[in-house]
C-alpha positions as a printed Julia matrix, in Angstrom:
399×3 Matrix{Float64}:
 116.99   89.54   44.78
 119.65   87.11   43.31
 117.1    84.15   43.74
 114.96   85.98   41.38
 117.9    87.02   39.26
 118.79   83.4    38.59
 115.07   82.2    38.27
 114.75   84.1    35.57
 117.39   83.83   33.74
 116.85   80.04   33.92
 113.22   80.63   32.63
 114.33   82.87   29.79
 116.88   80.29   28.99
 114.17   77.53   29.38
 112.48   79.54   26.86
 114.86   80.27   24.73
 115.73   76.65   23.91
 112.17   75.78   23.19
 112.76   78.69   20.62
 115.83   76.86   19.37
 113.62   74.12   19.11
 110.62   75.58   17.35
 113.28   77.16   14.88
 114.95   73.84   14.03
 111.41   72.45   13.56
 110.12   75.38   11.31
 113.37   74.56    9.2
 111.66   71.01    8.77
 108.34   72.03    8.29
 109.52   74.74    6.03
 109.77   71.85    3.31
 105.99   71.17    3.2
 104.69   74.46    3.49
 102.69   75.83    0.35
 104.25   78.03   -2.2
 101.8    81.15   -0.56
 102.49   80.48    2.81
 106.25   80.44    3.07
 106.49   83.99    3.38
 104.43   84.23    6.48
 106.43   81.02    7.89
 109.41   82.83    7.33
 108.34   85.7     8.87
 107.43   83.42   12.01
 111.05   81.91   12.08
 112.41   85.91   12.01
 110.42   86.25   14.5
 111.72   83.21   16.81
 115.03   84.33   15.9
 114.35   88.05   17.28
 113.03   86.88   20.3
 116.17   84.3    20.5
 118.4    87.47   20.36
 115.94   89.55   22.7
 116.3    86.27   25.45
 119.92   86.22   24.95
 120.35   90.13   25.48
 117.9    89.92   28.45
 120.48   86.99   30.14
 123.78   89.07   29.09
 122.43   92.08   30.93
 121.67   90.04   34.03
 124.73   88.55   34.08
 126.93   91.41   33.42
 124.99   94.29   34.45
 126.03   96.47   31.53
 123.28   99.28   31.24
 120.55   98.53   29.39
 116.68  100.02   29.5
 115.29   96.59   30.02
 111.65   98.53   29.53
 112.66   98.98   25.73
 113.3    95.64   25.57
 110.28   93.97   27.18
 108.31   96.03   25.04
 109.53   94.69   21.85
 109.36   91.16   22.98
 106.07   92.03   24.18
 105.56   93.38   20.3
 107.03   90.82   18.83
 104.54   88.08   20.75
 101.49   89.54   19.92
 102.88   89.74   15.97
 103.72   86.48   16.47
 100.33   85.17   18.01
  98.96   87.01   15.12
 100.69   85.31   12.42
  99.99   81.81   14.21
  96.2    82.29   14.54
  96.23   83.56   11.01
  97.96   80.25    9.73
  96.06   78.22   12.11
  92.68   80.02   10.2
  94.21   79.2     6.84
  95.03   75.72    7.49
  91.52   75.18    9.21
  90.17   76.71    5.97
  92.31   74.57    3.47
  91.1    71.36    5.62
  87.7    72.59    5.74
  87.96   72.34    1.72
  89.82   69.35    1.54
  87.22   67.95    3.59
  84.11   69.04    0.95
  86.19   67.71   -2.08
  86.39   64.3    -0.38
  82.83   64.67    0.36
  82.72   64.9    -2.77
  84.36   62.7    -4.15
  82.8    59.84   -2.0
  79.53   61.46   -2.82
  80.41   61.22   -6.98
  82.09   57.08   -6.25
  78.92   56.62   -4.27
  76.43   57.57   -7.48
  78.66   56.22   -9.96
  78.72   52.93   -7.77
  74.57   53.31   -6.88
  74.85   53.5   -10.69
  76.69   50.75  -11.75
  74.54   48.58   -9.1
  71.88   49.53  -11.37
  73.02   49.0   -14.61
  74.01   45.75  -13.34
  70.93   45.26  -11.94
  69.13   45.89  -14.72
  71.66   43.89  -16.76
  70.56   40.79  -14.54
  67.22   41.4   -15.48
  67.55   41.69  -19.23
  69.0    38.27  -18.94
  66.45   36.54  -16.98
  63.73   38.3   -19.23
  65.98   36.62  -21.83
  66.45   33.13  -20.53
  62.46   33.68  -20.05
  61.95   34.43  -23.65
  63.78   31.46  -23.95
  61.92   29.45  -22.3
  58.99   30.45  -23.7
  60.58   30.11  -27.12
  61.12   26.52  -26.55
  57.63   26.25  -24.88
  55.92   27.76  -28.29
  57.99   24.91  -30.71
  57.17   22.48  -28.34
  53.92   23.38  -28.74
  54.23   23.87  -32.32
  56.04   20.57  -32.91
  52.4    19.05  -31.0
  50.12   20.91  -32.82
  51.93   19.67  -36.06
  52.16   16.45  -35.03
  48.03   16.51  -34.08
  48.16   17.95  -37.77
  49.53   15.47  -39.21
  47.56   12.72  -37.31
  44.6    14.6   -38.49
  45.23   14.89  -41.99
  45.99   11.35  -42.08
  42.71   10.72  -41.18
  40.82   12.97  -43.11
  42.73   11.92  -46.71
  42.13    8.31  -45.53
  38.34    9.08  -44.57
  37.77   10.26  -48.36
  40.25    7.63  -49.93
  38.59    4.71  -48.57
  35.42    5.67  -49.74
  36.4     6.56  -53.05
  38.27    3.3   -53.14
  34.69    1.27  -51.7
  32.5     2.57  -54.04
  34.75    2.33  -56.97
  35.03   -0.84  -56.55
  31.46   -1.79  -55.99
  30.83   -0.2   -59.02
  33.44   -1.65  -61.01
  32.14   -5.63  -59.5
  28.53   -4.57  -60.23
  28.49   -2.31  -63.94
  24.35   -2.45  -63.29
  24.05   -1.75  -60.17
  20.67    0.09  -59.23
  22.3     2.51  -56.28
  25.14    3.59  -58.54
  23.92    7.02  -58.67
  24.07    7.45  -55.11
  27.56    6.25  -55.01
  28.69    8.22  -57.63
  27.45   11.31  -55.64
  29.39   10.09  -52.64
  32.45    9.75  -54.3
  31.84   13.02  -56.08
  31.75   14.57  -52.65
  34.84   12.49  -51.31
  37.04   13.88  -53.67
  35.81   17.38  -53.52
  36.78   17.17  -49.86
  40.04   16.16  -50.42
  40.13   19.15  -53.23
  39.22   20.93  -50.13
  41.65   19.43  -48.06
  44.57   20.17  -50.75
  43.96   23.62  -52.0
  43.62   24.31  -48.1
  47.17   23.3   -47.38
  48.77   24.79  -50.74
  47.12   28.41  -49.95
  48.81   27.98  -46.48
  51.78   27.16  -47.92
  51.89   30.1   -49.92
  51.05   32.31  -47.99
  53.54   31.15  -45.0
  56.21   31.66  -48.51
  54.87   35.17  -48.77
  54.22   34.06  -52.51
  50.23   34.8   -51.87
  48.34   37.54  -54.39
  44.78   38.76  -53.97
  42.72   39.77  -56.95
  41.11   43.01  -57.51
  37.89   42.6   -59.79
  34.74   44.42  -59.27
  31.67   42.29  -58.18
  28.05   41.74  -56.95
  28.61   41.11  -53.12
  24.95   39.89  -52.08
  24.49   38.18  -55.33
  28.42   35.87  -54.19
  27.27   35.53  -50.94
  23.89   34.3   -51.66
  25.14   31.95  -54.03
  27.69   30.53  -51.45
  24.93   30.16  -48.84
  22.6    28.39  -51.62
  25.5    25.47  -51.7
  25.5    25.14  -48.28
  21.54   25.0   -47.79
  21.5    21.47  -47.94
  23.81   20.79  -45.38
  21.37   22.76  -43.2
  18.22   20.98  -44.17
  19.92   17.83  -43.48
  20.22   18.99  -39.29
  16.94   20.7   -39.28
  18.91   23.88  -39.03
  17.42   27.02  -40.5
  20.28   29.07  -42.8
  18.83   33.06  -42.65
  20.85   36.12  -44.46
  20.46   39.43  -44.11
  21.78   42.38  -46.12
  22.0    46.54  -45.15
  21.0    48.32  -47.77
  23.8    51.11  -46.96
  26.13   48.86  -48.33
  26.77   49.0   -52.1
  26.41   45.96  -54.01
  28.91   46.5   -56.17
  32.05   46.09  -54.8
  35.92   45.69  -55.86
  38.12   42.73  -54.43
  39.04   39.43  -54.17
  35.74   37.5   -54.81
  36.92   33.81  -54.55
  38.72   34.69  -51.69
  36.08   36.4   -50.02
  33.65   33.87  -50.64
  35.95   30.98  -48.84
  36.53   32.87  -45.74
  32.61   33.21  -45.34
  32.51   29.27  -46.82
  34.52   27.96  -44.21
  33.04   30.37  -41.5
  29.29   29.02  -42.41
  30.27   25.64  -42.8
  31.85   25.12  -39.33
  28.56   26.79  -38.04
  26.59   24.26  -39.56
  29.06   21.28  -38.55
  28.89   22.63  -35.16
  25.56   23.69  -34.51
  22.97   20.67  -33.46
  19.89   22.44  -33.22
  18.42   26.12  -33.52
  19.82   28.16  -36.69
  23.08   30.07  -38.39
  22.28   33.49  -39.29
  24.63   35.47  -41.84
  24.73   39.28  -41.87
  26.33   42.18  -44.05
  26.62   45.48  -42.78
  28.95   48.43  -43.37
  32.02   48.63  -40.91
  34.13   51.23  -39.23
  34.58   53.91  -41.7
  37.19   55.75  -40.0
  39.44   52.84  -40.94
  39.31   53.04  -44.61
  40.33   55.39  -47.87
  38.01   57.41  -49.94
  36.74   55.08  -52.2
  36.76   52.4   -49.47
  34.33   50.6   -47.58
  34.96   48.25  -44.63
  32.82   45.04  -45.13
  31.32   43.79  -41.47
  30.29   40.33  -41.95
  28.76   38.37  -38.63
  28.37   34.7   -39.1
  26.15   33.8   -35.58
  25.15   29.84  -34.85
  23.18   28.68  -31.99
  26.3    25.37  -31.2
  28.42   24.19  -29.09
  30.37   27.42  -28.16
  33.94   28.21  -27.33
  35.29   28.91  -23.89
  36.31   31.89  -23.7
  39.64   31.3   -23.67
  39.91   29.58  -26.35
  38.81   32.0   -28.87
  42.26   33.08  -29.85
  43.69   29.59  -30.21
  41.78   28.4   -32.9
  43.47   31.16  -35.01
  46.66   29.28  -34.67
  47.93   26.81  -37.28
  46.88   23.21  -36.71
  44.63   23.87  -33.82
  40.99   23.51  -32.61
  39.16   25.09  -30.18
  39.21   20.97  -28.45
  41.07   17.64  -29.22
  37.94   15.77  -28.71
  36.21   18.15  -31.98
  38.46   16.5   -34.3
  37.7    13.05  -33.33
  33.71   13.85  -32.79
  33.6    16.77  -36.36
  36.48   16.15  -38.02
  38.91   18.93  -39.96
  42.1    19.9   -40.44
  42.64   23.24  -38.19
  43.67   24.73  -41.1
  40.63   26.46  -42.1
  40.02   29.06  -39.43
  43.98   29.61  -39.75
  43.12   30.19  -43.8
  40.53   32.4   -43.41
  42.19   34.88  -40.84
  45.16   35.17  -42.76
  43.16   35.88  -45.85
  40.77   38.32  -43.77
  44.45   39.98  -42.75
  45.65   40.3   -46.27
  42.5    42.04  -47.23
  43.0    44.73  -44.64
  40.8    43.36  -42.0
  40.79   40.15  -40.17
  38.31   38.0   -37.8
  37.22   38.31  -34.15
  35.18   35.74  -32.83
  32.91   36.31  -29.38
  31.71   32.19  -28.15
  30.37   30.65  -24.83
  29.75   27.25  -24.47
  26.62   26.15  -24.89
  25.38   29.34  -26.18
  27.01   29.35  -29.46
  29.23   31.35  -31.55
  29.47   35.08  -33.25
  32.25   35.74  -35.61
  33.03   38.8   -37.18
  34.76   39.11  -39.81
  36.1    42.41  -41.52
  37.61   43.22  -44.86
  38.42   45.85  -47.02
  36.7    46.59  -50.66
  36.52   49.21  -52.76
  33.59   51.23  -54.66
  33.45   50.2   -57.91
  32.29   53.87  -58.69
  35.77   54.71  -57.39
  39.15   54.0   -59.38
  40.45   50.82  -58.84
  42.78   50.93  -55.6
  45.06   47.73  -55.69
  44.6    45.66  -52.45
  47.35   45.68  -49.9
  48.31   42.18  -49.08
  48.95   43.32  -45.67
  47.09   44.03  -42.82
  47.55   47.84  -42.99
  44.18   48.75  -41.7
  42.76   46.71  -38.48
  39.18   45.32  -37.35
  36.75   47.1   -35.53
């Protein structure tokens, strides 16, 4: 019996300094706690504190034998455990709880750095992008003057040639005229320089309309006109040149469209000039045919009507991917057609703009080999219908 005696009072003392020591540790901890929890921690250190006092009572008695009912007093440490278990598990559950949550807002957190960094990625990303689609604009900037510079350049070596063409043989025949006053061909020379300068006319009213119209300084007319009777006219100038290659010239009107119209005649009539003309100079054999016919309605005013004008020529053809090039300033459809036809590369250029400027514009459709169709389309007005100024913009476009 006094084994057991001493064994446990050494095990309540045992336990009683790891009390002391949990107490002096709460007292630390204490510090950290949360505003809401210190009343429960507190109510844990009363509680090491009671049992401190129970251990110490428990050790007095056994010493000193002084009457006590040790029952009572294993019952309230036995009490006072279970309370105390039950405020441990409950802090345990709150802390668990509070990590729980800190845990989702870091999840968070990571999840909101990791969008607003997949974000930024992007925008940088995208960023690079812009700048290479920049630098490529860039390079195709420089590309296009490079190109431009050429095509001027082949301008200029062009025009050189066709002013000195016309020069010299104003220049020839001038001066065989001059050296022989009765000469019996002078009539014939006459008409030859007659023509050379009216190509250089050509040449010069060609480059000032450019000119203008690259200044924006460029103004249609608006004048009411006979439309078959213009184009028939122009055609009957350009007849000869036909005869001359055994080419047959045909024109062909539809009678829906009035024959009256309002617009720009002399413009009008040196798009579909030009347009006939190259047919001719580039058709060999077979015929040019010219046609009128009302266009896409749905693309005009009241008091409108689109003009659909197909120029069609049995020559030499375009390939295909040409067809948009020889809309560009200074350019032909080939080199080798400037050394083997002559021209400028203005003229097409001329005509499209002016085609533009009267609401329309030109399409062409070409094979090689199998000749050319171009279409071109412009906007006139009834003359039955008030007088509606012409835009000198391309506000309405081609079929």
């Amino acid at each position: 019996m006094i084994s057991l005696k001493i064994s446990s009072i050494i095990m309540v003392f045992l336990g009683a300094c790891f009390l002391f020591a949990a107490m002096v540790t709460s007292k630390r901890v204490y510090r950290t706690v949360p505003t809401a929890l210190r009343g429960r921690w507190l109510t844990l250190t009363a509680l090491i504190l009671f049992f401190l006092a129970g251990y110490a009572a428990f050790i007095v008695v056994q010493l000193t034998a002084i009457p006590f009912p040790l029952e009572l007093l294993v019952g309230a440490v036995f009490l006072g455990g279970a309370f105390f278990v039950f405020l441990v598990i409950n802090l345990a559950q709150y802390t668990i709880d509070r990590l729980r949550d800190t845990n989702d807002n870091l999840e968070q957190i990571v999840a909101r750095r990791t969008t607003d960094l997949i974000r930024t990625n992007q925008e940088l990303q995208e960023e690079i992008i812009e700048r290479e689609q920049v630098e490529a604009d860039l390079k195709e900037a420089t590309a296009e003057a490079k190109a431009a510079n050429q095509a001027k350049s082949e301008f200029l070596a062009n025009m050189s040639h066709e002013f000195r063409t016309p020069l010299n043989a104003i220049l020839g025949f001038t001066e065989i005229l001059l050296q022989n006053p009765s000469h019996a061909e002078r009539q014939e020379y006459l008409a030859l320089v007659h023509h050379s300068a009216g190509r250089l006319l050509d040449i010069v009213n060609d480059i000032l309309d450019f000119s203008k119209i690259e200044a924006r300084k460029f103004a249609l007319e608006s004048l009411p006109f006979d439309l078959e009777g213009m184009v028939q006219s122009s055609l009957s100038l350009l007849e000869a040149k036909a005869r001359q290659k055994g080419l047959n010239l045909l024109f062909s009107v539809d009678p829906q469209l009035p024959r009256q119209v309002i617009g720009d005649q002399g413009r009008l009539r040196q798009i579909l000039s030009n347009l006939v003309e190259n047919a001719i100079k580039f058709t060999e054999h077979g015929e040019v045919e010219v046609t009128l016919a009302p266009g896409n309605t749905k693309k005009v005013l009241p008091g409108q009507v689109m003009l659909h004008c197909t120029i069609r020529d049995t020559g030499i053809g375009i390939a295909p991917e040409r067809c948009q090039d020889i809309f560009d300033s200074f350019t032909q459809g080939d080199g080798s057609m400037t050394r083997k036809y002559g021209g400028t590369g203005l003229g097409l250029t001329l005509s499209n703009r002016l085609a533009q400027m009267m609401g329309g514009g030109i399409q062409v459709e070409s094979e090689p080999g199998r000749g050319s169709i171009f279409h071109v389309f412009v906007i006139l007005s009834r003359v039955e219908a008030p007088s509606v100024p012409l835009e000198t913009s391309s506000s309405h476009g081609a079929e």
